[in-house]
N, C-alpha and C positions, 0 to 999 in steps of 0.2 A: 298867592299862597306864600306864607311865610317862611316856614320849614320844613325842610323834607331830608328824610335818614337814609342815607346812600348806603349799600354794599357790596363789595363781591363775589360773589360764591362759588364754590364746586364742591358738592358732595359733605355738605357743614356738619352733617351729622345729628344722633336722637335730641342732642340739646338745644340746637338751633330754634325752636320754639321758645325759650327763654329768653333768649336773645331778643328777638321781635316781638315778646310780649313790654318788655323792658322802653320800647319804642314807641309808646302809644302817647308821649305827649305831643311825638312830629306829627305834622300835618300831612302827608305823605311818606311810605317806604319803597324806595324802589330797589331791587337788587336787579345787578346782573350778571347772570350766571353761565357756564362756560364748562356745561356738557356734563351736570350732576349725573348721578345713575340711581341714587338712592331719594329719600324722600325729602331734598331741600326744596324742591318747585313748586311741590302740593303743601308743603307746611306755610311755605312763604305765601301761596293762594288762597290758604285756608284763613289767613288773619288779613287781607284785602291790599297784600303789595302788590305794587306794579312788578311784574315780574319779564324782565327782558333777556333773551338767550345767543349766546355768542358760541359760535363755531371754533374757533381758534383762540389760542392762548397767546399776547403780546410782550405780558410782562407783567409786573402788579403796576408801574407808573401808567404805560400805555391805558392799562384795562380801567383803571378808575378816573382818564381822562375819558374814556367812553363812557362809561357810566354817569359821569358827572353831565353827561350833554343829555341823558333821558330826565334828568329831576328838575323840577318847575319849581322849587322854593327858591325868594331869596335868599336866605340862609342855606345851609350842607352842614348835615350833622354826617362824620364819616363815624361805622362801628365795623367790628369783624365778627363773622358767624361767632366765635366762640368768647364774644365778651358781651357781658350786660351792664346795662346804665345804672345806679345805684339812685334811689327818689333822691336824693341830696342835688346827686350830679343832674336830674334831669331836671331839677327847680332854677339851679346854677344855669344852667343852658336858655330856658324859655328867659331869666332874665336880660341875659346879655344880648339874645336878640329883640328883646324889646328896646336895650337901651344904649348900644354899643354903636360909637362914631364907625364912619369912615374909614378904609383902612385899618383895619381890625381884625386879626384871628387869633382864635382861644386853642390856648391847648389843656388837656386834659392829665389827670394822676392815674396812671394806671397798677394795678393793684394786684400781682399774676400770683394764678394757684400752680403748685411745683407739685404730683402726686399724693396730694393727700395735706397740702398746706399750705396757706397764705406767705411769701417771700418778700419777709421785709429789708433786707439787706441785699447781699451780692450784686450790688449794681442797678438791682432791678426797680428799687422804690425807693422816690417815687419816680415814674417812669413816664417823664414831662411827653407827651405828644402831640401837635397842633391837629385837631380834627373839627374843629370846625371856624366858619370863614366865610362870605357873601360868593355866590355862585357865579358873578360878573366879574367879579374882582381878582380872584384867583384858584389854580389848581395844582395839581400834583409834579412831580418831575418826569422824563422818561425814563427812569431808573429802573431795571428788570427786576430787582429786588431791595430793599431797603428804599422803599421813596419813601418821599418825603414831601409835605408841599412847600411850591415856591412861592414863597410869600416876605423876599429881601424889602426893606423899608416898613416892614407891616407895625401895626402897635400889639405886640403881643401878650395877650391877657392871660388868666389862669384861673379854670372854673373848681369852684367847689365839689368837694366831694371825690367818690372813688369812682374808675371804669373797670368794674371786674373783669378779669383776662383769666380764664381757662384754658391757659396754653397747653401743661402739661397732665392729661388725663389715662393717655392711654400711652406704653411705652414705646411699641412700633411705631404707631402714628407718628408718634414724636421725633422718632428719629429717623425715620422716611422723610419727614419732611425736613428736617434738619440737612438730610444728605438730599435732597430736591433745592434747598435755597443755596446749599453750598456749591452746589454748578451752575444756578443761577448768576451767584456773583463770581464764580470762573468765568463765565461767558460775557460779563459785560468785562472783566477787566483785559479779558484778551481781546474784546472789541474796541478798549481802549489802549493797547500796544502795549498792555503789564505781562510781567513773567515769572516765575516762581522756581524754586529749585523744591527739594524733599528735606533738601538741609535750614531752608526757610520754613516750609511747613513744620518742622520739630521746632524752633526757635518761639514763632509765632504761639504756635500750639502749647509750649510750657509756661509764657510769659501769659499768657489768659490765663492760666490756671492758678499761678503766684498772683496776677491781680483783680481775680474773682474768689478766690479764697481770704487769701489776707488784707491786701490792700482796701477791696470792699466789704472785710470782713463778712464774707460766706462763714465763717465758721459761726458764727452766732446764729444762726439758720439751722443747725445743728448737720445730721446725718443728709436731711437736704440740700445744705448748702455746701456739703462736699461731692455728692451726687451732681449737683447742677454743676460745680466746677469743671467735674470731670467730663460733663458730656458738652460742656463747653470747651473744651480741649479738646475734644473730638471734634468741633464742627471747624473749627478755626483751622485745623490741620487739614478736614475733608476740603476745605475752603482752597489751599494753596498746593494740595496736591490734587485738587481738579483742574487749575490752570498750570498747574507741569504739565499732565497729561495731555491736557488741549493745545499747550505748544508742543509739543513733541509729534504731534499730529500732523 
């Protein structure tokens, strides 16, 4: 087997079907999922993924080093429930595993919709990220949140085309999970002997906002790109006053 489109899930929501129709040049889909309650199990079953279910939550490096040991392709294309491949990008992709040495992972442009609009500025694009890579060769980190894969010495290539990211759709959701990753990275960095005061978190929190606004000129993104400022100063604050609270503990 050549290629196979990895994911992780929980709970991906009514779009998720777009997503895995987007996937049909892999040779295999497997997701693994990690205690949905709504209908990402039957949607993923319903288009013929492997679908494998996980009791416990590790972290996103942990979980997608599981997931990576159920896919039988050479290749690992990695995608997340709420982005699709665009034909450009998936023509790009079947190339370079046809033709790509040794020592090899490709990263992708990702392309993310902000409420109602595609976000070409504020940092976000283009929004280099390695996902895919030979399945012997290398994987993810143990990072609880923000992994990344380890791929030090790799040749790293850059495929065509865009990876649609439908980050921001819904506003709750958005910033649930926003305040769910921000205790994520409290939690590793107090498991790495980091500390924080409130007087940091205001620091932090206005210097995102001066360099998501201006510096990557968010304002050219219009009424968007001062929204996404702001609730980026939000998350960077929730960020560092999650590990005060956790040492204070």
């Amino acid at each position: 087997m050549r290629l196979s489109a990895v994911l992780i899930t929980r709970n991906a929501g009514p779009d998720f079907r777009r997503c895995l129709e987007s996937l049909s040049f892999a040779d295999e889909i497997v997701v693994l999922d990690s205690g949905s309650s709504d209908g990402t199990i039957a949607t993923a079953e319903s288009i013929g993924a492997i679908v494998v279910r996980s009791q416990d939550w590790p972290g996103f490096g942990p979980q997608r080093q599981r997931a990576q040991k159920y896919a039988r392709g050479e290749w690992l294309f990695w995608i997340d429930s709420d982005e699709v491949v665009t034909s450009q990008l998936a023509a790009s992709i079947e190339a370079a595993v046809a033709e790509a040495p040794e020592n090899s992972v490709f990263q992708v442009k990702r392309l993310s919709w902000f409420f109602g609009r595609f976000i070409h500025h504020s940092g976000w694009y283009p929004d280099r990220v390695i996902r895919l890579y030979r399945r012997e060769e290398f994987a993810y980190n143990d990072a609880l949140v923000h992994e990344k894969v380890d791929c030090n010495g790799a040749n790293v290539g850059e495929l065509d085309g865009d990876l649609l990211h439908y980050t921001a759709t819904d506003f709750a959701d958005y910033m649930t999970k926003s305040v769910r990753y921000a205790d994520a990275w409290a939690a590793q960095r107090l498991r790495n002997g980091k500390r924080a005061s409130l007087f940091s978190a205001c620091i932090h929190s206005g210097s995102a906002f001066f360099r998501k606004y201006l510096l990557q000129r968010g304002f050219l993104d219009g009424k968007h790109g001062f929204l996404l400022a702001v609730t980026t100063a939000i998350y960077v604050f929730n960020k560092y006053a999650a590990l005060w609270v956790k040492t204070r503990r």
